[in-house]
VOGU-3710 file (C-alpha; in Angstrom, 3 decimals, decimal comma):
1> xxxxxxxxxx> 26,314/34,026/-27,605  23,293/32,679/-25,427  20,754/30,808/-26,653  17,619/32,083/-25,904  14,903/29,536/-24,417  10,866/29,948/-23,712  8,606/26,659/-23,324  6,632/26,049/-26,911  4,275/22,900/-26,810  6,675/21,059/-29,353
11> xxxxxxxxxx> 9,388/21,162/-25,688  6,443/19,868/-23,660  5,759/16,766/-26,177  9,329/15,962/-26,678  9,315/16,094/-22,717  7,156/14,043/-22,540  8,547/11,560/-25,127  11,580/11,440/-23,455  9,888/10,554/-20,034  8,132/7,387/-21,796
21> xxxxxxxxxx> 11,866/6,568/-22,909  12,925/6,245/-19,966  10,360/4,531/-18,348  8,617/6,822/-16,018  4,810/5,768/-14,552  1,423/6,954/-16,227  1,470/8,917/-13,037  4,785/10,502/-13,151  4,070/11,646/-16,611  0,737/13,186/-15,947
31> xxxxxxxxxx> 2,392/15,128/-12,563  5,212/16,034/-14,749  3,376/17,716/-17,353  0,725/19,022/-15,184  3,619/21,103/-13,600  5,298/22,378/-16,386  2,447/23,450/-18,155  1,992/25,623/-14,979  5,446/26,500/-15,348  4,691/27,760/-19,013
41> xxxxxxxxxx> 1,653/29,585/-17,751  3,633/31,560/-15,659  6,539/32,389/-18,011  3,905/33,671/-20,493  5,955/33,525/-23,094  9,273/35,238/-21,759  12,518/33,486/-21,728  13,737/31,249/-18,924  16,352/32,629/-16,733  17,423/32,083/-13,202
51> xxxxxxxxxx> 15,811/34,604/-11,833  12,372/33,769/-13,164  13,225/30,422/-12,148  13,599/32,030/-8,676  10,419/34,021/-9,353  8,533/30,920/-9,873  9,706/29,164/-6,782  8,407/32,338/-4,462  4,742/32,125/-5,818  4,737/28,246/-5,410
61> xxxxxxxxxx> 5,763/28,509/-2,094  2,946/30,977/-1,246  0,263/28,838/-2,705  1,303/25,828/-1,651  2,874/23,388/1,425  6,409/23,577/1,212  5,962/19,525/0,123  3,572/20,466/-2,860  6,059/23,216/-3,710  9,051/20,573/-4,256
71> xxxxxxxxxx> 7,276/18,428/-5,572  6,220/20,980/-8,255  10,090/22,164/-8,108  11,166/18,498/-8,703  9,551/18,317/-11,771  10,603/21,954/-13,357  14,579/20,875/-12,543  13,992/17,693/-14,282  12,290/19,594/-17,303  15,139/22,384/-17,202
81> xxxxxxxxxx> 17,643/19,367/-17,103  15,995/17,584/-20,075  16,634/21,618/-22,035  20,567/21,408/-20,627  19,249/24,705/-18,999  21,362/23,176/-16,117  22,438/26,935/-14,421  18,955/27,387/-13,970  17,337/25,076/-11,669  16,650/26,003/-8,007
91> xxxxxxxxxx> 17,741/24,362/-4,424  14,320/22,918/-2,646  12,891/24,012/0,327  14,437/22,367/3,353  11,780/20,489/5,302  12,373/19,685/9,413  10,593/16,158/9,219  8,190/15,677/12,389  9,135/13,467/14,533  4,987/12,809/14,662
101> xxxxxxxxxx> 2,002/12,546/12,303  -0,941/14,672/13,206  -3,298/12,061/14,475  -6,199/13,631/12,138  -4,401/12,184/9,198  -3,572/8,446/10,594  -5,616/5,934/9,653  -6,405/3,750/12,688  -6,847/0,317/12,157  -10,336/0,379/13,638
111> xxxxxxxxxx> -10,852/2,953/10,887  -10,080/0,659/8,128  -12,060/-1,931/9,061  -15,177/0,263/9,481  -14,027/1,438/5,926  -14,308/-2,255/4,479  -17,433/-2,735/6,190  -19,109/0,403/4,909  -18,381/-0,824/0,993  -19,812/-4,563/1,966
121> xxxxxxxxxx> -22,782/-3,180/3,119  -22,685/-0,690/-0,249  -22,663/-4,040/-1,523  -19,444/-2,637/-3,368  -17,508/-5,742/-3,054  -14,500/-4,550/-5,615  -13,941/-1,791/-3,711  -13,259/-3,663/-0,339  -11,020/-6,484/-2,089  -9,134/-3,276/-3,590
131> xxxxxxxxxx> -9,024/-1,517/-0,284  -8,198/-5,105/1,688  -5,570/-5,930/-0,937  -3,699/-2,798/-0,228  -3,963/-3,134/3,753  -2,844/-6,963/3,124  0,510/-6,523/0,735  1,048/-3,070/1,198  1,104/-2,283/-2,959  0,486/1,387/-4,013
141> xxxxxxxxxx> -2,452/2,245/-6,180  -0,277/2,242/-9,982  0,803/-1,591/-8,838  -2,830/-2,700/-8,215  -2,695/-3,782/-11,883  -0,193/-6,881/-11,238  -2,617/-8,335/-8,653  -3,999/-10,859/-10,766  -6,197/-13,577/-10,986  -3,102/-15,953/-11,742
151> xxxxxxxxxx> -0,892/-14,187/-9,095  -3,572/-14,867/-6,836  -3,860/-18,034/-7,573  0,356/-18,334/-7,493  -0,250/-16,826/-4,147  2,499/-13,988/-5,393  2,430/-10,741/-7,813  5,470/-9,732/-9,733  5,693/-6,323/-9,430  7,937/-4,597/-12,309
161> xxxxxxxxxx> 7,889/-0,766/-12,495  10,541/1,768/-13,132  12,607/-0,583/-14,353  13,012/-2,552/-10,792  10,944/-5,566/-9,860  9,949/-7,191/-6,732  7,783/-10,303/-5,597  4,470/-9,523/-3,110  3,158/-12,198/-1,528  -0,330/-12,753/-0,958
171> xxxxxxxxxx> -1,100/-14,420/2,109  -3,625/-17,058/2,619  -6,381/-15,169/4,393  -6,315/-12,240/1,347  -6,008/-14,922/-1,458  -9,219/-16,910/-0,142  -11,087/-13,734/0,222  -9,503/-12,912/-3,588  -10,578/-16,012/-5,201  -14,172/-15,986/-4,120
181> xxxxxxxxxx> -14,267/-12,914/-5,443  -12,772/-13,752/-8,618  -15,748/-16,715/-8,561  -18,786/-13,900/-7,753  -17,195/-11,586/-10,275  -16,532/-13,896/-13,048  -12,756/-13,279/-13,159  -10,798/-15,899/-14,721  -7,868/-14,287/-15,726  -5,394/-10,754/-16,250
191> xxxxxxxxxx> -6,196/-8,084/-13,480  -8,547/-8,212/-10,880  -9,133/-4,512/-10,617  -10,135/-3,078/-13,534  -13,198/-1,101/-15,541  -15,956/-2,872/-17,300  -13,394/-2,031/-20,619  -10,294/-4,115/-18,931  -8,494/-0,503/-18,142  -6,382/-0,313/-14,631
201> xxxxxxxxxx> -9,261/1,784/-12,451  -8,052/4,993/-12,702  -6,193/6,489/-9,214  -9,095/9,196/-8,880  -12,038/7,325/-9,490  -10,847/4,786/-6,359  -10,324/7,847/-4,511  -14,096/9,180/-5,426  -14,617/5,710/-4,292  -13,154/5,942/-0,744
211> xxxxxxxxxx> -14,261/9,111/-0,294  -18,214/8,391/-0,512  -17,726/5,674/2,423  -16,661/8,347/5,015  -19,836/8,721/6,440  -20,929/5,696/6,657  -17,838/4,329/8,163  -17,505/7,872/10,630  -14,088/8,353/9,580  -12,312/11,884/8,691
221> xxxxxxxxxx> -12,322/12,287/5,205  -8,759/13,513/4,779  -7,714/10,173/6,160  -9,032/8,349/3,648  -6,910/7,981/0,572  -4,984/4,715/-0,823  -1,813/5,531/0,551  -2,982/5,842/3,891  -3,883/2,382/3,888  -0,561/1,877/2,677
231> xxxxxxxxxx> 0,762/3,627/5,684  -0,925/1,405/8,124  0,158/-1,829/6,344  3,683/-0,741/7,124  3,070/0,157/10,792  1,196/-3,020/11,177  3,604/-4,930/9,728  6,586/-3,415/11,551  5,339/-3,609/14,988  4,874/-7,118/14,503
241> xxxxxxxxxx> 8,846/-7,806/13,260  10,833/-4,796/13,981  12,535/-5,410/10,226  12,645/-2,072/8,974  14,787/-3,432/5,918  12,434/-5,925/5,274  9,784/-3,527/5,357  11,459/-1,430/3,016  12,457/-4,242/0,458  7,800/-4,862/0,606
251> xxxxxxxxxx> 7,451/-1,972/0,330  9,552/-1,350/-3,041  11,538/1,950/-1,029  15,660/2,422/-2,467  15,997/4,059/0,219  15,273/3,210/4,521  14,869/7,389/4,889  11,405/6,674/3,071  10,418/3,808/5,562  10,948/5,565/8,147
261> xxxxxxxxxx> 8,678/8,202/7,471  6,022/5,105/7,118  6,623/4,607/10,554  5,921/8,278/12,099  3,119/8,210/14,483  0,778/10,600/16,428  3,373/10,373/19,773  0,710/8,725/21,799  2,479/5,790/22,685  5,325/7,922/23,749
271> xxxxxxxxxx> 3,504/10,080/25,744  2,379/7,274/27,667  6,293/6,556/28,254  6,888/9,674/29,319  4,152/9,590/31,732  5,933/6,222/32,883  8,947/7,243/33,568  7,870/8,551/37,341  9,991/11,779/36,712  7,226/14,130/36,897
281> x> 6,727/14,908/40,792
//
């Protein structure tokens, strides 16, 4: 016979339990739970089955970009997988990548620097060494924390997440700029980016942060978010070495797939290409 399953909060707790076991980001976990809970909203108490599964799936997709949806997807398999409710997980959506970015959402380089400039002149000078240190190693917001003053001083960060680790470098430039603000802000030691309490600043203040220079720097705010910036370090970076595995080992990707979709831009520069060519009479 069966065994009948619903989602109590004791399942979301030992979910979430087993997620710190093995490892998974602050981040992860929040995302995680955030999407089961919804999960559990939606199942109102009735028992899991395949085709409420299914069910689920359908309203996601209305209410959200097929992206959002499997990422909200991922995280219910994983959860059904943690119950050995196997049978019941769904296939994602299938996504046709672009073979180009809409050029409302690319952060121009020209961009970022206005963006610096508009948080010196806010006199706001952890915010541009935050957003500087991602346009200069290419770190994501949850590795901020191992950018250190002794890294800095190393002129390297140890990066160890998710079980894997990897060695940023910090070149010269960045680590003078970091050290003289380590001397204005009184930072002698641990992480150079943190609350008044010693806390990692937390992923949505930063992006409060970012978001209240838009105007001042006269850049779209739905280009301005952290991983933008990381997005432009690796098309920087690439265009000046054409080492797409050596971008991806920076960048901490498993997989090249990932780096590639770094390097996706708005087709301008192959429009101008095509208008090279000379086939057009």
């Amino acid at each position: 016979m069966k065994v009948a399953h619903s989602i109590g909060a004791s399942d979301v707790r030992r979910f979430r339990d087993w997620l710190v076991e093995n490892e998974r980001s602050e981040a992860t976990i929040a995302k995680y739970l955030r999407d089961v809970n919804a999960f559990r909203r939606f199942l109102d108490n009735r028992q899991i089955c395949k085709e409420l599964v299914i069910a689920y799936k359908e309203e996601v997709r209305r209410a959200y970009s097929v992206a959002s949806a499997n990422s909200m997807l991922a995280a219910i398999n994983r959860f059904l997988a943690f119950k050995g409710l196997l049978e019941c997980r769904v296939k994602l959506f299938r996504i046709q990548h672009s073979a180009y970015v809409d050029a409302e959402r690319e952060l121009t380089r020209a961009e970022y620097f206005r963006l610096l400039e508009a948080a010196a002149q806010r006199g706001n000078w952890r915010l541009e060494m935050l957003l500087m240190t991602i346009g200069g190693t290419g770190v994501r917001v949850s590795e901020l924390q191992y950018i250190t003053a002794e890294a800095v001083h190393k002129g390297r960060a140890v990066i160890d997440l998710k079980g894997k680790s990897r060695t940023i470098l910090i070149a010269g430039r960045l680590r003078k700029r970091l050290i003289a603000y380590m001397q204005k802000a009184n930072i002698q030691s641990g992480s150079l980016f943190v609350t008044r309490t010693g806390r990692p600043l937390d992923r949505s203040n930063i992006w409060k942060e970012m978001k209240s220079l838009c105007a001042a720097a006269q850049v779209r705010p739905g280009k301005v978010f952290p991983h933008n910036i990381r997005h432009l370090f690796a098309r920087c970076y690439y265009q000046q070495n054409k080492d797409i595995v050596k971008l991806a080992d920076i960048l901490g990707h498993s997989n090249i797939d990932t780096t590639r979709i770094y390097l996706i831009d708005t087709g301008a520069k192959h429009l101008k290409t095509l208008e090279r060519t000379g086939l057009i009479a």
